[in-house]
C-alpha positions as CSV (number, residue, x, y, z in Angstrom):
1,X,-39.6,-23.6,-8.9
2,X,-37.0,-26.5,-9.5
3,X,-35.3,-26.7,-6.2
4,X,-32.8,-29.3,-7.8
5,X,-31.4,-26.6,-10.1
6,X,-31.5,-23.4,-7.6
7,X,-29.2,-26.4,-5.0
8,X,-27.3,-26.6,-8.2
9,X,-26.8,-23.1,-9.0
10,X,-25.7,-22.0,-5.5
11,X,-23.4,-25.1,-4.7
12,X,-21.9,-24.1,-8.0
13,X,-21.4,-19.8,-6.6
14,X,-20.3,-21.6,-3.2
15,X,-17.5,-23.6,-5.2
16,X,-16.4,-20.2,-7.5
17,X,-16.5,-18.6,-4.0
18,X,-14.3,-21.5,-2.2
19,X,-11.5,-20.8,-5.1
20,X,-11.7,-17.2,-5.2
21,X,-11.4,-17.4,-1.3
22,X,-8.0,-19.9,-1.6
23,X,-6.8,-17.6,-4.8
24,X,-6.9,-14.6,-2.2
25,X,-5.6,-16.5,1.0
26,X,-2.5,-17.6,-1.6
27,X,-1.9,-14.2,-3.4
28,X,-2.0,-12.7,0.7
29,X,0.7,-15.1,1.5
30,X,2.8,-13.9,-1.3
31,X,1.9,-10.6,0.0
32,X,3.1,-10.8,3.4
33,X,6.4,-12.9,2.1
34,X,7.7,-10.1,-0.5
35,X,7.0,-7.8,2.7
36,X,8.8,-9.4,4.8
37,X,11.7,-9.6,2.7
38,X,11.5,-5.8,2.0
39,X,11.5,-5.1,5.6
40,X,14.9,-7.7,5.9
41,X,16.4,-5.5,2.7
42,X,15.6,-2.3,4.7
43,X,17.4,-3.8,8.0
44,X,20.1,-4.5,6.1
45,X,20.7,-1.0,4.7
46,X,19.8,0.5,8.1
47,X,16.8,1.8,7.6
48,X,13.3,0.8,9.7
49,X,10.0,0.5,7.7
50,X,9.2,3.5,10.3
51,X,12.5,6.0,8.2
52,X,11.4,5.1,4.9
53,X,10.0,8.2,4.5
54,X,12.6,10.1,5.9
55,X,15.2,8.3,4.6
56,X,13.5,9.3,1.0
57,X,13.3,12.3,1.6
58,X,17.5,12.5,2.7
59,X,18.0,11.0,-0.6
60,X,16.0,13.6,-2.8
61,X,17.8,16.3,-1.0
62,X,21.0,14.9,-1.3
63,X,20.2,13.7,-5.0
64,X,19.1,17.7,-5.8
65,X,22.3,19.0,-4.0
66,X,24.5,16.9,-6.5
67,X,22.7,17.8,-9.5
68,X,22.7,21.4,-8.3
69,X,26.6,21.0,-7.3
70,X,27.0,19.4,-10.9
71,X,25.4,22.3,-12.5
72,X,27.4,24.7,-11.2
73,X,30.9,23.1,-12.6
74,X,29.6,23.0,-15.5
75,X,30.1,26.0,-18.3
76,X,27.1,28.3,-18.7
77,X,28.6,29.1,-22.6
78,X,27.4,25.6,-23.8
Protein backbone atom coordinates (compact mmCIF):
# COMPACT_ATOMS: atom_id res chain seq x y z
CA UNK A 1 0.00 0.00 0.00
CA UNK A 2 1.26 3.53 -0.92
CA UNK A 3 1.01 5.40 2.31
CA UNK A 4 2.03 8.64 0.34
CA UNK A 5 -1.25 8.51 -1.65
CA UNK A 6 -3.77 7.22 1.17
CA UNK A 7 -1.93 10.68 3.41
CA UNK A 8 -2.90 12.37 0.24
CA UNK A 9 -6.31 11.15 -0.17
CA UNK A 10 -7.44 11.84 3.43
CA UNK A 11 -5.65 15.33 3.77
CA UNK A 12 -7.58 16.04 0.66
CA UNK A 13 -11.51 14.59 2.57
CA UNK A 14 -10.02 16.58 5.62
CA UNK A 15 -9.80 19.86 3.42
CA UNK A 16 -13.46 19.13 1.53
CA UNK A 17 -14.52 18.51 5.21
CA UNK A 18 -12.82 21.92 6.56
CA UNK A 19 -14.97 23.88 3.80
CA UNK A 20 -18.10 22.10 4.12
CA UNK A 21 -17.65 22.70 7.99
CA UNK A 22 -16.96 26.85 7.30
CA UNK A 23 -19.96 26.71 4.42
CA UNK A 24 -22.26 25.38 7.32
CA UNK A 25 -20.87 27.63 10.29
CA UNK A 26 -21.53 30.76 7.49
CA UNK A 27 -24.97 29.57 6.10
CA UNK A 28 -25.90 29.13 10.37
CA UNK A 29 -24.95 32.66 10.84
CA UNK A 30 -27.18 33.80 8.17
CA UNK A 31 -29.57 31.61 9.85
CA UNK A 32 -29.60 32.96 13.20
CA UNK A 33 -29.41 36.71 11.66
CA UNK A 34 -32.71 36.48 9.32
CA UNK A 35 -34.13 35.02 12.84
CA UNK A 36 -33.36 37.49 14.70
CA UNK A 37 -34.68 39.98 12.50
CA UNK A 38 -38.04 38.04 12.30
CA UNK A 39 -38.27 38.02 15.94
CA UNK A 40 -37.48 42.23 15.92
CA UNK A 41 -40.50 42.33 12.99
CA UNK A 42 -42.72 40.26 15.33
CA UNK A 43 -41.87 42.77 18.46
CA UNK A 44 -42.66 45.41 16.44
CA UNK A 45 -46.22 44.24 15.40
CA UNK A 46 -46.73 42.98 18.96
CA UNK A 47 -46.60 39.66 18.66
CA UNK A 48 -43.92 37.17 20.66
CA UNK A 49 -42.33 34.26 18.73
CA UNK A 50 -44.38 32.34 21.63
CA UNK A 51 -48.29 34.04 19.87
CA UNK A 52 -47.37 33.22 16.46
CA UNK A 53 -49.48 30.54 16.43
CA UNK A 54 -52.16 32.12 18.07
CA UNK A 55 -51.94 35.15 16.47
CA UNK A 56 -52.33 32.95 13.10
CA UNK A 57 -54.89 31.48 14.00
CA UNK A 58 -56.85 35.20 15.04
CA UNK A 59 -56.08 36.09 11.58
CA UNK A 60 -57.75 33.02 9.72
CA UNK A 61 -60.70 33.47 11.83
CA UNK A 62 -60.97 36.95 11.32
CA UNK A 63 -59.92 36.60 7.57
CA UNK A 64 -63.04 33.72 7.21
CA UNK A 65 -65.51 36.08 9.13
CA UNK A 66 -64.88 38.77 6.35
CA UNK A 67 -65.14 36.66 3.53
CA UNK A 68 -68.19 35.08 5.13
CA UNK A 69 -69.54 38.83 6.01
CA UNK A 70 -68.62 39.65 2.24
CA UNK A 71 -70.67 36.76 0.99
CA UNK A 72 -73.53 37.56 2.55
CA UNK A 73 -73.89 41.32 0.96
CA UNK A 74 -73.45 40.05 -1.92
CA UNK A 75 -76.64 38.94 -4.33
CA UNK A 76 -77.35 35.15 -4.39
CA UNK A 77 -79.17 35.89 -8.23
CA UNK A 78 -75.61 36.30 -9.79
Amino acid sequence: MNYENKLNELKSKIEIYKNKKIKAETRLEQLLSQKDAIVKELENLGITPENLDNEIEKLDSEIKDLINKIESMLPSDI
